[in-house]
C-alpha positions as CSV (number, residue, x, y, z in Angstrom):
1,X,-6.6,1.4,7.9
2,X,-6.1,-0.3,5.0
3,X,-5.1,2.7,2.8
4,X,-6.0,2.0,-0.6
5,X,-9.7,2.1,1.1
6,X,-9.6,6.2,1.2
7,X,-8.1,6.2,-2.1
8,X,-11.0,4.1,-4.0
9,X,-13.5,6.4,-1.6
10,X,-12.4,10.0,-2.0
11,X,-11.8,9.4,-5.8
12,X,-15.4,8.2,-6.6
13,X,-17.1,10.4,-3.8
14,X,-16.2,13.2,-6.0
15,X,-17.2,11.6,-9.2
16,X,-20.6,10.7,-7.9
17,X,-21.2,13.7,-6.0
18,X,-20.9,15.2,-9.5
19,X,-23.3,13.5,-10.7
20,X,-26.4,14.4,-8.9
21,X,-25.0,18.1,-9.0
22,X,23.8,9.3,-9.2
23,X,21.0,11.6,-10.0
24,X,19.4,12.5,-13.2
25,X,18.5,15.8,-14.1
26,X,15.3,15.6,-15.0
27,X,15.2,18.8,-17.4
28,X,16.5,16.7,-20.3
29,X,13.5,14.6,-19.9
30,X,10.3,14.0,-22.2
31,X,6.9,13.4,-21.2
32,X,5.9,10.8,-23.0
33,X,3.5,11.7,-25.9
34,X,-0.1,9.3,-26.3
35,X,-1.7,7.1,-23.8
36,X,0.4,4.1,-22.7
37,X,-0.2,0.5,-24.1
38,X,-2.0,-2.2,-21.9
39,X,1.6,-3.9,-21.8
40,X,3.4,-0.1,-20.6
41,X,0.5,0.5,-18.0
42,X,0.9,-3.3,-16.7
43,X,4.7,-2.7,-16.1
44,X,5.2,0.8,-16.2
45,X,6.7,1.3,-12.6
46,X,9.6,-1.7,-14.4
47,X,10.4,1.1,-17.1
48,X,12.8,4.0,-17.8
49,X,12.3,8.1,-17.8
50,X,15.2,8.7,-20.4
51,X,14.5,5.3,-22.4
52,X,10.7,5.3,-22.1
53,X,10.0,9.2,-20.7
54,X,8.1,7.4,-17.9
55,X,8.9,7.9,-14.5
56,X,9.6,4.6,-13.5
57,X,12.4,3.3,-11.1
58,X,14.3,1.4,-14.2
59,X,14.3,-1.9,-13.0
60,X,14.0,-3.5,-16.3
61,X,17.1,-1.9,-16.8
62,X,18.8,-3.0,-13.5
63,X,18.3,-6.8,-14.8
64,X,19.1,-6.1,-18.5
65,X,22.8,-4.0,-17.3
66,X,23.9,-4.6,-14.3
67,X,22.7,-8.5,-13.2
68,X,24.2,-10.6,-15.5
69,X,26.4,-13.3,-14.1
70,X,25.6,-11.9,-10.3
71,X,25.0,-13.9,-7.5
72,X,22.4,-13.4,-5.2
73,X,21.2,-14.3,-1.6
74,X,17.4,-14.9,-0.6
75,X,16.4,-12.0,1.4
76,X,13.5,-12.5,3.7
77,X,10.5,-9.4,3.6
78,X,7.6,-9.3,5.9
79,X,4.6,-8.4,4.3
80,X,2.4,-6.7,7.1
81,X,-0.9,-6.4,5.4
82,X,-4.5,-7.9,5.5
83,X,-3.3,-11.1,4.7
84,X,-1.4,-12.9,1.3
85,X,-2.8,-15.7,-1.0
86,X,0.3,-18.2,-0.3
87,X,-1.8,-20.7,-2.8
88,X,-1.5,-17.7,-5.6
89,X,-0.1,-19.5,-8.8
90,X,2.8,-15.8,-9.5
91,X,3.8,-16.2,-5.6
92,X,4.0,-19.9,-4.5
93,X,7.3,-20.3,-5.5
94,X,8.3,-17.2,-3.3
95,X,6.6,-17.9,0.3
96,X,8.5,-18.2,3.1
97,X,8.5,-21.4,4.9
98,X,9.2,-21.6,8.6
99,X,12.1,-24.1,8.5
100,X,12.2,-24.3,12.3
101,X,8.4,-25.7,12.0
102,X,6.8,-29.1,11.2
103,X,3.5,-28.6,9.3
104,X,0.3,-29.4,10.7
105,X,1.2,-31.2,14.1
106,X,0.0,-28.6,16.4
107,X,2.8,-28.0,18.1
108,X,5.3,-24.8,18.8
109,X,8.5,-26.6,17.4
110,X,10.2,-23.7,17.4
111,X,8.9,-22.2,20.8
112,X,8.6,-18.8,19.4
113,X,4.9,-18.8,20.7
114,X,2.8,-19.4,17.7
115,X,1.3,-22.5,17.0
116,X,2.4,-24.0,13.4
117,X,3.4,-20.9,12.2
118,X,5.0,-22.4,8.6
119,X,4.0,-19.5,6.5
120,X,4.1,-16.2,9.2
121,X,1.4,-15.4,11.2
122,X,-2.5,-13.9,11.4
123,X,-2.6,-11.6,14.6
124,X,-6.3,-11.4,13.2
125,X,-7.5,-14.5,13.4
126,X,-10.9,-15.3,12.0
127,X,-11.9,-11.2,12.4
128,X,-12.2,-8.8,9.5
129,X,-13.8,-6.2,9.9
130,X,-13.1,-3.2,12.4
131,X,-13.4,0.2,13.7
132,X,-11.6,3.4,12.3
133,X,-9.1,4.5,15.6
134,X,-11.4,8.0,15.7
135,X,-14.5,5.5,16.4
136,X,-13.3,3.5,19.3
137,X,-11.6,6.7,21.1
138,X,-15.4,8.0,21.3
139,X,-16.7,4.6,22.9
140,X,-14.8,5.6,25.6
141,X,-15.7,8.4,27.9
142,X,-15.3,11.9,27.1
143,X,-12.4,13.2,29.0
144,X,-11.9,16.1,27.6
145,X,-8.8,15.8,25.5
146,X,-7.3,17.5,22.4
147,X,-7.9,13.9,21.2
148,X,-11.3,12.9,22.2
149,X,-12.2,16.5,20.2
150,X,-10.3,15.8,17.1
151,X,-11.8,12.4,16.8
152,X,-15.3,13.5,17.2
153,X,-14.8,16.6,14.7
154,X,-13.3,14.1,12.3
155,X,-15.5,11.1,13.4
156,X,-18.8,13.4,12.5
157,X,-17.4,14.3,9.0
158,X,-16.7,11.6,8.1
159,X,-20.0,9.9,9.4
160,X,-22.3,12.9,6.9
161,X,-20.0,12.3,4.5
162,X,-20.7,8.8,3.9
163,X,-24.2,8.9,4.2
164,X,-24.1,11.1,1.7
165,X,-22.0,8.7,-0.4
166,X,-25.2,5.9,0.4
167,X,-27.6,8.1,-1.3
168,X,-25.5,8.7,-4.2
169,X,-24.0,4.5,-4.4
170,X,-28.1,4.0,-3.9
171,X,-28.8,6.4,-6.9
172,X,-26.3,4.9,-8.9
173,X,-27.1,1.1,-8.2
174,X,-31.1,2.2,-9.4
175,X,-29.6,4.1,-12.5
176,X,-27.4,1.0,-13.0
177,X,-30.5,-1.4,-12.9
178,X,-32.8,0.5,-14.7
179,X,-30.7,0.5,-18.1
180,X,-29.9,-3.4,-17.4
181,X,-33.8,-3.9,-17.5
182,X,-34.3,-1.9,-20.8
183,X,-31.1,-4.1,-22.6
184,X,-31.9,-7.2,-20.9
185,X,-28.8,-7.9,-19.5
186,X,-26.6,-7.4,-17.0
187,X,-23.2,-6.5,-18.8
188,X,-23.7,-3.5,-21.3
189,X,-20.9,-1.3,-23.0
190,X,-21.1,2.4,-23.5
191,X,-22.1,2.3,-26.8
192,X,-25.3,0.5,-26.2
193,X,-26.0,3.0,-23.4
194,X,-25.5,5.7,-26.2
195,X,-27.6,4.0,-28.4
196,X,-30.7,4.4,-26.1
197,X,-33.6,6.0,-27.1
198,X,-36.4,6.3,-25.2
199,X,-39.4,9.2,-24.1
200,X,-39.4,8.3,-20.4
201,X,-37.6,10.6,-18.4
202,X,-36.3,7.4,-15.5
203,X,-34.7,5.7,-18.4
204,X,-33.7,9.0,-20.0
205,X,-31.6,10.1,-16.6
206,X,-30.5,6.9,-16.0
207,X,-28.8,7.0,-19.3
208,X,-27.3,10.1,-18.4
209,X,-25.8,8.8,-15.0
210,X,-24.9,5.6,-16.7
211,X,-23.0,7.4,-19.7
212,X,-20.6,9.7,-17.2
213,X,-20.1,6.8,-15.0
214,X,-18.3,4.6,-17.6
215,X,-16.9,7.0,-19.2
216,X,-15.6,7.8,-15.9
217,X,-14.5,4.4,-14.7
218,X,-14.0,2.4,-18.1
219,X,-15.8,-1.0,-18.7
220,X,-15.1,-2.6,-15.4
221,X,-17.8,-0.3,-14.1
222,X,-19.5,-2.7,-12.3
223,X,-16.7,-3.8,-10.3
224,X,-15.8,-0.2,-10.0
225,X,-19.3,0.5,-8.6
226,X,-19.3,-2.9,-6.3
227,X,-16.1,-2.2,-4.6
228,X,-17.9,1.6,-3.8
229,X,-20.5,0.5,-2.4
230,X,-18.6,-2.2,-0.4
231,X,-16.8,0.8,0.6
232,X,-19.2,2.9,1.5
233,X,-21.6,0.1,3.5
234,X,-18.5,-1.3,5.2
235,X,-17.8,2.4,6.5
236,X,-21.1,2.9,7.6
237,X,-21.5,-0.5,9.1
238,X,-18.4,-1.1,10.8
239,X,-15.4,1.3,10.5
240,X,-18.0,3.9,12.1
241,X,-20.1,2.1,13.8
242,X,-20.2,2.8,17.5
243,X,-22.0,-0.8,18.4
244,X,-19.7,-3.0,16.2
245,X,-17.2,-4.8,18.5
246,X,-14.6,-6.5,15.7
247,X,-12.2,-7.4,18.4
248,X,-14.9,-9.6,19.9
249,X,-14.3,-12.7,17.1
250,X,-10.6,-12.4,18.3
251,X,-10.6,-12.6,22.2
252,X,-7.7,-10.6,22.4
253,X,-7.8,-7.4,25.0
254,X,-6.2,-5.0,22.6
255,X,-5.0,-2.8,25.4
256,X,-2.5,-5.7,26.7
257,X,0.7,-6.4,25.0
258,X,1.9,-8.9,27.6
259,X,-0.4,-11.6,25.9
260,X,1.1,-12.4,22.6
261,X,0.1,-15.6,21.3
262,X,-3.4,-15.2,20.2
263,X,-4.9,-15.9,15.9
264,X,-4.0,-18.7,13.9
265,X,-1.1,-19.2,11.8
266,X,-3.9,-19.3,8.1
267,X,-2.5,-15.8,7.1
268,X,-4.5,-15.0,4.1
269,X,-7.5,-14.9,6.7
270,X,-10.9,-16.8,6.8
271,X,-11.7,-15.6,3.2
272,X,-8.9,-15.4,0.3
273,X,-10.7,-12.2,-1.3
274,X,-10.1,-10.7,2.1
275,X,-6.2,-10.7,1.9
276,X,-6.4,-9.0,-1.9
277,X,-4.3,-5.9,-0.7
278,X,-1.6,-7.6,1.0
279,X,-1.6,-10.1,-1.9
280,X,-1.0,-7.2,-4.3
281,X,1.4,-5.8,-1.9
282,X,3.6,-9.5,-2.4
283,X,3.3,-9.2,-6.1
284,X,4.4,-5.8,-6.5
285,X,8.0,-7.0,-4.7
286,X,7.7,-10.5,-5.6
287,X,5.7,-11.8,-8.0
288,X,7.9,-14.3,-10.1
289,X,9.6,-12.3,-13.3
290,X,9.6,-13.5,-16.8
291,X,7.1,-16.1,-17.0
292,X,4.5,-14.9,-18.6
293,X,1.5,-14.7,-16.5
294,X,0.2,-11.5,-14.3
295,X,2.9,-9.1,-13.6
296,X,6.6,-9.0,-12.6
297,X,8.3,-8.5,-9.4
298,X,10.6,-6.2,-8.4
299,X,13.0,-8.5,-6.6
300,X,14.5,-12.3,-7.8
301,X,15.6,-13.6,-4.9
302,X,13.3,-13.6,-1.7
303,X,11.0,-15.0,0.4
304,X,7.7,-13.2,1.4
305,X,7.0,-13.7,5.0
306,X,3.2,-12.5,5.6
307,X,2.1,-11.5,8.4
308,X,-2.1,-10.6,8.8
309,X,-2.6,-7.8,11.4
310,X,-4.2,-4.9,9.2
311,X,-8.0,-5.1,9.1
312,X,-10.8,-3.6,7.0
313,X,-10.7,-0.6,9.3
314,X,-7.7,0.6,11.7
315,X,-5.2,-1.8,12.7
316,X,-4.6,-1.8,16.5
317,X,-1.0,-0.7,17.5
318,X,-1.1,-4.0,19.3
319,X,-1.1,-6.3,16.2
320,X,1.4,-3.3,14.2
321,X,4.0,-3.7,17.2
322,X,3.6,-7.4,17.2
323,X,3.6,-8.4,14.0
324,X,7.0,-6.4,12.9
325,X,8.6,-7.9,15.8
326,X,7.7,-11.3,14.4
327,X,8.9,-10.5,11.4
328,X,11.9,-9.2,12.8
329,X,12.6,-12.7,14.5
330,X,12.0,-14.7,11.7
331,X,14.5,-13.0,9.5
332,X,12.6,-10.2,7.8
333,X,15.5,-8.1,6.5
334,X,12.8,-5.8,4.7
335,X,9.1,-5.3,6.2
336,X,6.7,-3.3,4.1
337,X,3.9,-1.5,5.8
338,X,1.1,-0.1,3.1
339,X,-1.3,0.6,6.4
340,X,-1.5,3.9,8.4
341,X,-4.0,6.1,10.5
342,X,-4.8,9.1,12.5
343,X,-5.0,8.2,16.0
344,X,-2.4,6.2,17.7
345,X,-3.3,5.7,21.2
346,X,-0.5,2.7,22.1
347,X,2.0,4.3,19.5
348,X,4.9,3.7,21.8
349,X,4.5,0.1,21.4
350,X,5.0,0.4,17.3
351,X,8.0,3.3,17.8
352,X,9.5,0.1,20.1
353,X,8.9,-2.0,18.0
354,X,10.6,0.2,14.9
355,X,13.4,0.5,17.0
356,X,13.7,-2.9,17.8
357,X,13.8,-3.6,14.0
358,X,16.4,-0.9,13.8
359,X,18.8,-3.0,16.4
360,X,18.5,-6.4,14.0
361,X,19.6,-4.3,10.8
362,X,16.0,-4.7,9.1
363,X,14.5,-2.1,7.1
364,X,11.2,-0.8,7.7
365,X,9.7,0.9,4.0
366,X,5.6,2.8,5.0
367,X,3.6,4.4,2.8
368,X,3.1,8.0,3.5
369,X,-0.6,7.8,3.6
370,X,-3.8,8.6,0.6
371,X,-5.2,11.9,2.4
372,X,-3.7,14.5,0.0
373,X,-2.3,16.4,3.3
374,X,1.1,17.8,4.8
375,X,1.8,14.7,7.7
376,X,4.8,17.6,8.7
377,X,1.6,19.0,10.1
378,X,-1.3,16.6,10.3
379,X,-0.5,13.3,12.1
380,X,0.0,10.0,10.1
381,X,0.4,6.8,12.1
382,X,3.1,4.9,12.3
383,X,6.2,7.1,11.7
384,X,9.7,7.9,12.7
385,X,9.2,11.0,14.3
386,X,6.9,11.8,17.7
387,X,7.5,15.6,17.3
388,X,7.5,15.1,13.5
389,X,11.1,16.8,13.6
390,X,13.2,14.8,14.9
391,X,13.5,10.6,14.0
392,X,14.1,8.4,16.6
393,X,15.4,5.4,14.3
394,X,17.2,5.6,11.3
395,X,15.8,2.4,9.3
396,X,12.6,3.9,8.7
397,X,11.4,4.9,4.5
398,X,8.3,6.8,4.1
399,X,7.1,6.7,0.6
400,X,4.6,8.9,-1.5
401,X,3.1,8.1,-4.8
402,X,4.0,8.8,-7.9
403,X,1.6,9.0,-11.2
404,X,2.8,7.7,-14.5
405,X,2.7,10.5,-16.6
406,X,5.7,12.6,-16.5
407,X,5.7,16.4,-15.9
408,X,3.6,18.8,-13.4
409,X,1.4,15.4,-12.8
410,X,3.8,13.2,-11.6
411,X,2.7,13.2,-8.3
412,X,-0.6,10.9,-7.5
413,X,-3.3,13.5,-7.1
414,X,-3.7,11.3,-3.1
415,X,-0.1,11.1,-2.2
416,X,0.0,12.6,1.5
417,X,3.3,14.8,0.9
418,X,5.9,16.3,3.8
419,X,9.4,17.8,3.5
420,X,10.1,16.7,6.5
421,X,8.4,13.4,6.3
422,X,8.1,11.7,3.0
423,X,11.4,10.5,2.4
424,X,10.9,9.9,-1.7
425,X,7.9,9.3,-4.2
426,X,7.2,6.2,-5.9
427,X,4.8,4.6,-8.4
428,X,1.7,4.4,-7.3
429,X,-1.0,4.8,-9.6
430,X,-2.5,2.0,-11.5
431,X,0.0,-1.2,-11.1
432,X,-0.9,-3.7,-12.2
433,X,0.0,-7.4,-9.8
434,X,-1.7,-10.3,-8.2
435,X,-4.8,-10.9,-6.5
436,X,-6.4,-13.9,-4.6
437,X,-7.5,-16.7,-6.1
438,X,-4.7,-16.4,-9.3
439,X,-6.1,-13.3,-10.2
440,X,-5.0,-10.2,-11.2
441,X,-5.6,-6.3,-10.9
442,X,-4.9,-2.5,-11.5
443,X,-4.4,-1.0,-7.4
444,X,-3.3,2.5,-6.4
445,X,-2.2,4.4,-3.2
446,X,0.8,5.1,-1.2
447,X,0.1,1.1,-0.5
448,X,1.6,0.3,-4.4
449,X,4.5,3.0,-3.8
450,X,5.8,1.6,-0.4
451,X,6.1,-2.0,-1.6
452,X,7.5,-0.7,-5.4
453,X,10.7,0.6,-2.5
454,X,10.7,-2.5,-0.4
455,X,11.5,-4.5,-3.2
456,X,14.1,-2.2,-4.2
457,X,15.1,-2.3,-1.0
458,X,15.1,-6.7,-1.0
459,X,16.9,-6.1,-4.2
460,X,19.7,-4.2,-2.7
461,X,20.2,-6.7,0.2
462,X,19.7,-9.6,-1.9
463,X,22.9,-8.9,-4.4
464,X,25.2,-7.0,-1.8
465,X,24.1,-8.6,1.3
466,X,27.2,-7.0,3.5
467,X,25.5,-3.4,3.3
468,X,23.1,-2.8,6.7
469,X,19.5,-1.6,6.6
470,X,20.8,2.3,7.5
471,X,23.3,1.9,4.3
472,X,20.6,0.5,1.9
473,X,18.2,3.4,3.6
474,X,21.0,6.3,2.2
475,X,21.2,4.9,-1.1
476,X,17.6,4.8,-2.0
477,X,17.1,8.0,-0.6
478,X,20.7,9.3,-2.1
479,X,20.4,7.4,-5.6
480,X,17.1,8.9,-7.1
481,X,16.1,11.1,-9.9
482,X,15.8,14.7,-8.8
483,X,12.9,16.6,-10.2
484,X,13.3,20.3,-10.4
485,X,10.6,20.8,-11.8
486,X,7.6,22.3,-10.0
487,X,4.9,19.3,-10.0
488,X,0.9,19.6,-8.7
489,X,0.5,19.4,-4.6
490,X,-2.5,17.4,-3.4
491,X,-4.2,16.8,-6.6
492,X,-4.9,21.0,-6.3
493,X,-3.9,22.6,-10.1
494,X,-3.4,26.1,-8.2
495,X,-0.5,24.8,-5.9
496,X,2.4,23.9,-7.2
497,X,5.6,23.1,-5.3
498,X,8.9,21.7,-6.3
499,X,9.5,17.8,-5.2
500,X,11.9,19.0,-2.6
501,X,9.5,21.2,-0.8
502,X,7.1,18.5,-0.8
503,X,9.6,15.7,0.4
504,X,12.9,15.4,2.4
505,X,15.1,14.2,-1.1
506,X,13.3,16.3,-3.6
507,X,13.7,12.5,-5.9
508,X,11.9,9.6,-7.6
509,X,13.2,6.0,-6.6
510,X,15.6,4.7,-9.2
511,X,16.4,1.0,-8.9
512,X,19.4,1.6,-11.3
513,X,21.1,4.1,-9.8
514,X,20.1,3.1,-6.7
515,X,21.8,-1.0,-7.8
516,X,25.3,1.3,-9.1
517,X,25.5,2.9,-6.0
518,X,25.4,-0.3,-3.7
519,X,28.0,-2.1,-5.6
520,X,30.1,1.1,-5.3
521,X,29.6,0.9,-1.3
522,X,29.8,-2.5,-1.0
523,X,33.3,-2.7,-2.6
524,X,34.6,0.0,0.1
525,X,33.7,-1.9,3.2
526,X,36.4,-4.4,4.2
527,X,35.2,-7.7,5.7
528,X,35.4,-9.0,8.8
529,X,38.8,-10.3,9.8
530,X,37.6,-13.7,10.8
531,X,39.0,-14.9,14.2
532,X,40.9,-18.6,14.7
């Protein structure tokens, strides 16, 4: 699922259900004191914990210290998502280009098995919209399973839950309307809503909604409230819908991995507003730095390869296995999966596929998932672990989010958490990159923290291209800040755990250390002795 989606959901659920009722020590560090400036929040996960006292991964640093006069090579990083805006004025200049392809002449130059394929590939096709995992195990027949019982507890939860959520978005939408008819207009600020006065009790509650709402939210409220109820209507009417059949646009048998070449090579999807999280995914790693529109990139020197095979709903372990491998033969040295679930019933296919990825020296950076939960206990799709012990590959990050306040806060209040299987903690909350249609946006979830590695991660590669994908693994996990502190668990004030309880490293990526530590490696491996 795409897995901003829970984030946006469980977030505003509560908020409306209110309604109607070379490591650092971090103990010589500051929080840092006031709100943050629009230009800190836009670039925060770019800044410093000793020079700014917030927990950023010091990139800004990395290019002000340690770049100068270094040459780079173009790293290649699959972008596994729900599509990218390759038209998007901050990431034009960065798309990969198939060079083994003509353009538009309808024919498999490079016999790889997809049509045209100049700018990666859409395993989707012209479909959108799907199923949660949970909802198509119970269209098939009960047999009795562990599974089939977990998915139907879950899957029935889940359903009350959202209807709930309709009732409240329904509320809120009438609240919402009723003070646009009293101003006579359609975009109000809290102060006018203050300003109301008025004896009848509809307009009188609906002030009162109105008032906690944008206070809540801030003055994009009716965004805020659109993308709920999108939320909340797309749950109901496909991700749990028994009757929907999303597959169907697609003609693909989802349950046969023999047959590979199916979609279309248009990989931001029939609709560009459709491919907004895997465009924002692109722009946190690449977005182009220093020139003075949207946001900054992580890393200078690559080329995002995107490939659409994560719906609105749960991606099929099908498209998953598929799409890395594509990446994988392409040249994908980094591939960034912000996507998870679950319920993997073909999981064996994605574990090949990891592995697969593991023989070709590519990296594979996950996010660890927005359910606030231990995945050392509770299962979260894909991963690197069957038994959640032992990993089969050793090319695999899983990443948890990080918040941008320093102190017992610093981890997002969503961040799925695992000592055994969150491998570090990253920004997360509120980063600010691009969007379809040369647009741009504050996102949050384990989905921002994931890519905020893999373009640490391109970085690496790209300015010490002789280290391998296990090698560039150790020294992200090896170069972070540790935090002794003990920091708030699952957004739940009353349990608090120290970072290395929650997480294999106990640390918070730091591109700079992280930059000081690969040159260090790099100039220790002797090169090949070249034959002739």
């Amino acid at each position: 699922m795409n897995v901003i989606k829970s984030i946006c959901f469980s977030l505003l659920l509560g908020l409306f259900f209110s309604l109607s009722g070379v490591a650092q020590n971090s103990a010589s560090f500051t929080a840092k004191k006031g709100t943050l400036t629009d230009d800190q929040l836009k670039r925060w996960s770019h800044l410093d914990l000793v020079k700014d006292s917030i927990p950023g991964m010091s990139v800004d640093r990395v290019y002000a210290e340690l770049l100068k006069n270094k040459k780079s090579k173009k790293v290649i990083v699959g972008i596994v998502d729900s599509g990218v805006d390759v038209d998007h004025e901050d990431l034009k200049s960065v798309i990969w280009t198939n060079p083994k392809e003509i353009a538009g002449n309808g024919i498999d130059d490079d016999k790889n098995g997809y049509i045209d394929d100049i700018h990666g590939w859409n395993f989707l096709g012209d479909s959108g919209k799907e199923n949660l995992e949970m909802t198509r195990i119970l269209k098939k027949a009960d047999d009795g399973s562990e599974a089939y019982k977990g998915a139907k507890a879950e899957y029935d939860k889940m359903l009350e839950e959202n209807m709930q959520g309709k009732q409240q978005v329904d509320f809120i939408f009438k609240a919402n309307q009723t003070i646009k008819d009293f101003l006579k207009k359609d975009n109000y600020t809290l102060e006018e809503v203050k300003a109301i006065v008025s004896t009848d009790p509809n307009i009188t509650k609906s002030k009162q909604v109105m008032t906690s709402i944008i206070t809540q939210t801030g003055p994009d409220f009716n965004d805020a409230l659109n993308d709920y109820k999108d939320q909340v209507y797309d749950m109901i009417n496909f991700n749990l819908n028994k009757d929907f059949d999303g597959r169907k646009v697609l003609g693909d048998n989802a349950d046969d991995l023999t047959v590979k070449s199916y979609g279309n090579n248009t990989v931001y999807g029939p609709d560009k507003k459709d491919a907004l999280h895997g465009t924002h995914v692109a722009g946190i790693i690449a977005q182009m730095r220093n020139n003075n529109i949207g946001g900054d990139g992580i890393a200078d020197n690559v080329a995002i390869m995107a490939v659409r095979a994560v719906p609105n709903g749960d991606e099929y372990d099908k498209d998953i296995a598929l799409a890395i491998r594509y990446a994988v033969d392409n040249g994908a040295k980094v591939i960034n999966g912000s996507f998870g679930k679950n319920y993997s019933p073909n999981k064996q296919w994605v574990y090949d596929a990891i592995k697969y990825a593991e023989s070709k020296d590519v990296l594979f950076v996950h996010a660890a998932g927005n359910d606030a939960k231990d995945i050392d206990v509770e299962n979260n799709f894909p991963n690197d672990s069957d038994d959640k012990k032992t990993e089969f590959a050793d090319n695999v990050i899983t990443v948890g989010a990080l918040n941008y306040e320093f102190g017992e806060a610093i981890v997002a209040p969503f961040s799925n958490y695992g000592k055994m299987n969150v491998d570090v903690f990253a920004p997360g909350m509120q980063i600010y990159a691009s969007t379809p249609n040369n647009t741009y946006r504050y996102e949050q979830g384990t989905s921002m923290a994931s890519p905020n590695v893999a373009g640490v991660a391109a970085l690496v590669r790209s300015y010490y291209p002789n280290l391998t994908a296990k090698q560039v693994k150790y020294i992200i996990l090896n170069s972070g800040t540790s935090i002794p502190n003990e920091v708030i668990v699952g957004g739940n004030p009353s349990d608090k755990r120290k970072l290395d309880a929650i997480s294999k490293t106990g640390k918070i990526v730091n591109a700079y250390n992280a930059m000081a530590m690969a040159e260090q490696m790099s100039k220790k491996i002797k090169p090949k002795k070249v034959k002739g």
